[in-house]
N, C-alpha and C positions, 0 to 999 in steps of 0.2 A: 066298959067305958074306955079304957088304954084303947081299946083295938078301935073306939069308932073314933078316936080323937089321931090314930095313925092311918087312918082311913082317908079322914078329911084334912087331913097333911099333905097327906099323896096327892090329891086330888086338889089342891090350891098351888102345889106343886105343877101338876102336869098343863094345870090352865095357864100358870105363868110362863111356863117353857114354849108352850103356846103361840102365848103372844108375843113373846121377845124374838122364836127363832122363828120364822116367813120361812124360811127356805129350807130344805134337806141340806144336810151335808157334803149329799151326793151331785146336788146340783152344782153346774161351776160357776165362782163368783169375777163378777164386772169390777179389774182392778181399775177406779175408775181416774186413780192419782197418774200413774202408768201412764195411761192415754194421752191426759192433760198436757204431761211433760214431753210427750214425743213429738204435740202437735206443734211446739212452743222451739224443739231442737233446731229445725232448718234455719229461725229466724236469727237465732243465739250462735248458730256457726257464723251465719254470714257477717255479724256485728262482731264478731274475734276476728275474722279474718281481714275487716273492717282497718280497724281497731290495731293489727299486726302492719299491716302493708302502713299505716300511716306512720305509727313506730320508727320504721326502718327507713321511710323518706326523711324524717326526721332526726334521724340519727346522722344520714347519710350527709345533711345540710350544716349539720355542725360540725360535723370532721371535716367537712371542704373549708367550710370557717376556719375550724381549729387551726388546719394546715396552715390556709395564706394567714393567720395569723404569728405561723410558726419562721425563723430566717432560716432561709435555705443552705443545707448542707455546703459548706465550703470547698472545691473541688480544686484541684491542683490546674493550676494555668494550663493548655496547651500552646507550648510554642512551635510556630512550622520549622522546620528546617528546609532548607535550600536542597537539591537536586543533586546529586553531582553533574558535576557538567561533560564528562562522556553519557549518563545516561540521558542526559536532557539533547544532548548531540545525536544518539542513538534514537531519541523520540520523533526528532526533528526529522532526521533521516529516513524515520519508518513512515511518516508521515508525507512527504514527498515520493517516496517511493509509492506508498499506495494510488496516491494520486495517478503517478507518473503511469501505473501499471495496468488504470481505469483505461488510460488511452491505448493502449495494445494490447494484446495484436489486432492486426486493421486484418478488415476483411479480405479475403479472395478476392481479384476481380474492381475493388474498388481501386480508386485512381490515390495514392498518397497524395499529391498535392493538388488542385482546383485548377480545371482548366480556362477559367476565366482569366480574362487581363487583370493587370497588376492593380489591386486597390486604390493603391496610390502613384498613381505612375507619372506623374507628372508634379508629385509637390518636392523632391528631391532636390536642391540646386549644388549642394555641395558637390564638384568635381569627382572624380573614382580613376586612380590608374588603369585600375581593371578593364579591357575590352571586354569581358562576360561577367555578370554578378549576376544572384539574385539575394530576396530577403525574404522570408517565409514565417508564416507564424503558424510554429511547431505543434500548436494544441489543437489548430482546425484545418493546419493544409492550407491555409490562406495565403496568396501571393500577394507581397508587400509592393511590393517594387522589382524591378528586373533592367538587365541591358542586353541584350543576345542571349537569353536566356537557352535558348535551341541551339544555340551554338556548337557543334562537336570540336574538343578540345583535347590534348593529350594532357591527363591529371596526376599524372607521378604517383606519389607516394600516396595520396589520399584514395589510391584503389586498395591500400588498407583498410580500407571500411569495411571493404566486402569482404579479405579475406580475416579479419576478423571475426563480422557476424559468422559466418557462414562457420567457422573453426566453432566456436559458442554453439551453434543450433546443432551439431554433429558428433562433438566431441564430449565427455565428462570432462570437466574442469581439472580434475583430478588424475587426467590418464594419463598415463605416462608414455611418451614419446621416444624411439629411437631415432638418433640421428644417422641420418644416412651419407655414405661417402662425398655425396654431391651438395649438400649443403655449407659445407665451409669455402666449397668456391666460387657461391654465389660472387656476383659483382658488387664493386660499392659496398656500399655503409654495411658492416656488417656488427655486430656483437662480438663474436668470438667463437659460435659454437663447436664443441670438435666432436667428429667421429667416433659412433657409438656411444657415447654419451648420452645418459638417458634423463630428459628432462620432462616433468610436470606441462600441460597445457597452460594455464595461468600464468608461469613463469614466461613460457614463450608469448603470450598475450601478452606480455607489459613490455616485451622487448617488441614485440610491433609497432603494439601505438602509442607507446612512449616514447621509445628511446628509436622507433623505425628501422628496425633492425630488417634489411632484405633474407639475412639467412633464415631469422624466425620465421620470414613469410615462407619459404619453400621450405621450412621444415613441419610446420603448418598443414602447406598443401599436402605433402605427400603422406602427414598424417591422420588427414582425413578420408581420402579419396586413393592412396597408394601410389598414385603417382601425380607427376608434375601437368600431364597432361590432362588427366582426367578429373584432375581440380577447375582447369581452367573453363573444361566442360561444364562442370557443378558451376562454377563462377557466372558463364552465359548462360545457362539454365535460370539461375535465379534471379538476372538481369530480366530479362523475358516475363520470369512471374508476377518480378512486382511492376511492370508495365514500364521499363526503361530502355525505352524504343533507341535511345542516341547513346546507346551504347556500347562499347565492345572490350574484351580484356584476353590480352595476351602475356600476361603475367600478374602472378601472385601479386608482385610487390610496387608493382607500375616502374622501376629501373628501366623497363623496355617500352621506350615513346611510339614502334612501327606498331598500327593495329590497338594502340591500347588506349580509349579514349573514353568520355563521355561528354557531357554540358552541363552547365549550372544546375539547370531545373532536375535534373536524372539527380547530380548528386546530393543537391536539397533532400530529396525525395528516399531517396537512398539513405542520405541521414537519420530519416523523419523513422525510417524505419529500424533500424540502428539502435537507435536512443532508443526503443522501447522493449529492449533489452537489458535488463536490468544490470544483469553481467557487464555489460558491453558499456553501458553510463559508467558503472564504478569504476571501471577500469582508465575512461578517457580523460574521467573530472579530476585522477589523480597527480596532485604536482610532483611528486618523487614517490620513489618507492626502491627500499633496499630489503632484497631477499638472499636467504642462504643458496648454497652451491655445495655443489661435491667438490672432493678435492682434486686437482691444486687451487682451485679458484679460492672455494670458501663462500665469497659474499660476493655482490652484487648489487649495483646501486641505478635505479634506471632515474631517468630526468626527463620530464616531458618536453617535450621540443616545441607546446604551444603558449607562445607568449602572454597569451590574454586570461589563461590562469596567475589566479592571486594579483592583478594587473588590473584587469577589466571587473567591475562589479555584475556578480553573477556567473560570470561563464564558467562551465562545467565543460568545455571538450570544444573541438573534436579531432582537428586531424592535421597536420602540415603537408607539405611535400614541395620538390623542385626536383628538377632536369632542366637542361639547356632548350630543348625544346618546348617543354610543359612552362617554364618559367616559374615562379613564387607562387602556389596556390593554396588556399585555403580556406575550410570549412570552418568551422564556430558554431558553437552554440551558448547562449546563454538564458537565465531567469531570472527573474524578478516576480516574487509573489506569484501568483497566476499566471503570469505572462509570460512568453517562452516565445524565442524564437531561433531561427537558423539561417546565418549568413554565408555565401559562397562566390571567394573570387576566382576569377584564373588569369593567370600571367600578368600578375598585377605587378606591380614596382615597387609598390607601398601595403603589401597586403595587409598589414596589422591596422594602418594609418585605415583602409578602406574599408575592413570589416568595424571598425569602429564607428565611421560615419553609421553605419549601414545601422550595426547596432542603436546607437542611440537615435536616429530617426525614427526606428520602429517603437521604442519605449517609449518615445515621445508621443508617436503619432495611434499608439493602438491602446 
C-alpha cells in the first residue's frame, strides 16, 4: 500500500510539472520586459534632451535678468590728458611731411610746371616792382599769374637752390667735408670758414641757405664733384634734366652775374622741385639755427635772411639773393592747409612788398 500511494505521488507530480513547465529549460526564453523598454528608449532620450536644452535657455534668461537687474561695477573715471606739445608738433610735422612726400619725386621727362597760360592772368590789378614774376601752385604745377615769365635774368644768390639740392641728392648729410685752401677766398658774404677745417654737410647746408654763405657754396661744390668746375658741369646737367631750357650757371653761389642766369618760370619750377626734398624744406623753413663748432669758434648761430618767415602766414622758405646786376630777388614759398604755393620775383624794388601781393592773390583766388 506505501509503494502504490508513492507511486501515485510521483505520478500527480510529474502531470503537474507538466503543465506548469511548456518549455525545456534548454530552450531560450523571450525576455519580453527587455524589449518593451528598449522600444520605448529613443522616445525617452529625445524628451531629456527636450527637457535639458529648455533648462538652460531658461537659466540663461534669468541670469541676463539677474545681471541688468544687478548696478554695474563702479570703474574709476578715465580722464584724457593732453599731448605734450613737442609731440603733437612732431605729429603735425609727420603729417605734412607725408603729405608733402605724396608729391615727389615728379617723374622723368614730365614738365614741373604747366605749359599753359597763366590761370589767372588777367585778374591781378595790384602793381609789382618786379619786371619778371611768377606765381605757381606748388601742389599741381599750375601757373597762377605771370609777367615775363621767359625772361632770362641774372639770379644771384637764389642759384642756391641748385647748389643746395644737388649737395642733398649726392652727399650723406652726415659726411664730413674738408675745407680746401681756395674756399676762404671766395668773394663777398662769406661765413668764416678756414683751411682744413673739417665740417659736417648739414652745417654747411644752413650756412647756405640761411645765412648765404658763398664759401659754403664752393665748399659744397668741390665737395661733391672734387672740383669747382665739375660742379658747375653737375649743375648744367641737372638744369637740362628737369627741363630748364632758360638757364645757365656759372657758379656755385651766383656772386658771379657774367653767364649765370635763369627766368621766373625755370626758378618756380626749380623750386617746385626743391621743396620735395624733404631735407631741403627743413632746412629753408628754418628761422634761426645755432650749432656747435670746433675750436676756437665753439658755436654758431645762422639767421635766415628770408623775411616772410614768422612774418607771412604759412611761408616755409625759400631763398633770397642780390647783386648790382641781379637786383633784389626772391623766391617764396608758402601754405595754408592744402594750399601751397610758390612766388618768384627779379630785380624787384620791393620784393617782400610783391611776393606778398602775389601771395595773397593766390590764397585768395585758388
Amino acid at each position: 500500500r506505501a509503494k502504490c500511494r508513492a507511486a501515485k505521488s510521483e505520478a500527480r507530480l510529474a502531470a503537474g510539472a507538466a503543465v506548469t513547465m511548456q518549455n525545456s529549460v534548454l530552450q531560450p526564453v523571450e525576455r519580453h520586459r527587455r524589449n518593451k523598454l528598449g522600444k520605448r528608449a529613443l522616445p525617452l532620450l529625445a524628451l531629456a534632451f527636450l527637457l535639458a536644452a529648455a533648462s538652460l535657455v531658461a537659466s540663461e534668461h534669468w541670469a541676463l535678468a539677474h545681471a541688468r537687474s544687478q548696478p554695474a561695477p563702479s570703474l574709476p573715471a578715465l580722464r584724457p590728458q593732453a599731448a605734450p606739445h613737442l609731440a603733437l608738433e612732431r605729429l603735425q610735422a609727420a603729417a605734412v611731411e607725408q603729405e608733402r612726400s605724396a608729391e615727389a619725386p615728379f617723374a622723368p621727362g614730365v614738365p614741373l610746371l604747366s605749359a599753359g597760360a597763366p590761370l589767372l592772368e588777367h585778374a591781378l590789378r595790384l602793381p609789382l616792382s618786379a619786371p619778371a614774376a611768377i606765381l605757381v601752385n606748388a601742389r599741381t604745377g599750375a601757373i597762377l599769374w605771370a609777367r615775363h615769365m621767359h625772361e632770362e635774368r641774372p639770379i644771384a644768390s637764389t642759384t642756391k637752390i641748385m647748389t643746395g639740392l644737388l649737395a642733398i641728392e649726392h652727399l650723406p648729410l652726415t659726411k664730413t667735408i674738408w675745407i680746401n685752401p681756395i674756399v676762404p677766398d671766395v668773394a663777398l658774404n662769406r661765413e668764416g670758414l678756414r683751411t682744413g677745417e673739417r665740417v659736417p654737410v648739414w652745417k654747411l647746408l644752413y650756412g647756405l641757405l640761411l645765412f648765404s654763405g658763398n664759401d659754403d657754396a664752393l665748399a659744397l661744390a668741390i665737395g661733391t664733384s672734387g672740383s669747382r668746375g665739375a660742379f658747375l658741369e653737375l649743375m648744367n646737367e641737372k638744369a637740362r634734366e628737369l627741363g630748364l631750357h632758360e638757364t645757365h650757371f656759372t657758379s656755385p653761389s651766383g656772386v658771379v652775374d657774367r653767364g649765370n642766369y635763369s627766368s621766373a618760370y625755370d626758378l618756380a619750377a626749380l623750386t617746385r622741385y626743391a621743396m620735395g626734398l624733404s631735407e631741403f624744406r627743413a632746412i629753408v623753413r628754418t628761422p634761426i639755427e645755432h650749432v656747435k663748432w670746433s675750436p676756437p669758434t665753439y658755436a654758431k648761430t645762422y639767421v635766415n635772411r628770408n623775411q616772410l618767415l614768422g612774418s607771412y602766414p604759412g611761408a616755409d622758405g625759400v631763398k633770397t639773393g642780390w647783386t648790382t646786376l641781379a637786383g633784389h630777388c626772391l623766391v617764396a614759398s608758402a601754405r595754408r592747409g592744402r594750399r601751397s604755393l610758390i612766388a618768384v620775383v627779379l630785380h624787384s624794388t620791393n620784393p617782400y612788398g610783391d611776393v606778398r601781393r602775389l601771395l595773397n592773390f593766390g590764397f585768395a583766388n585758388s
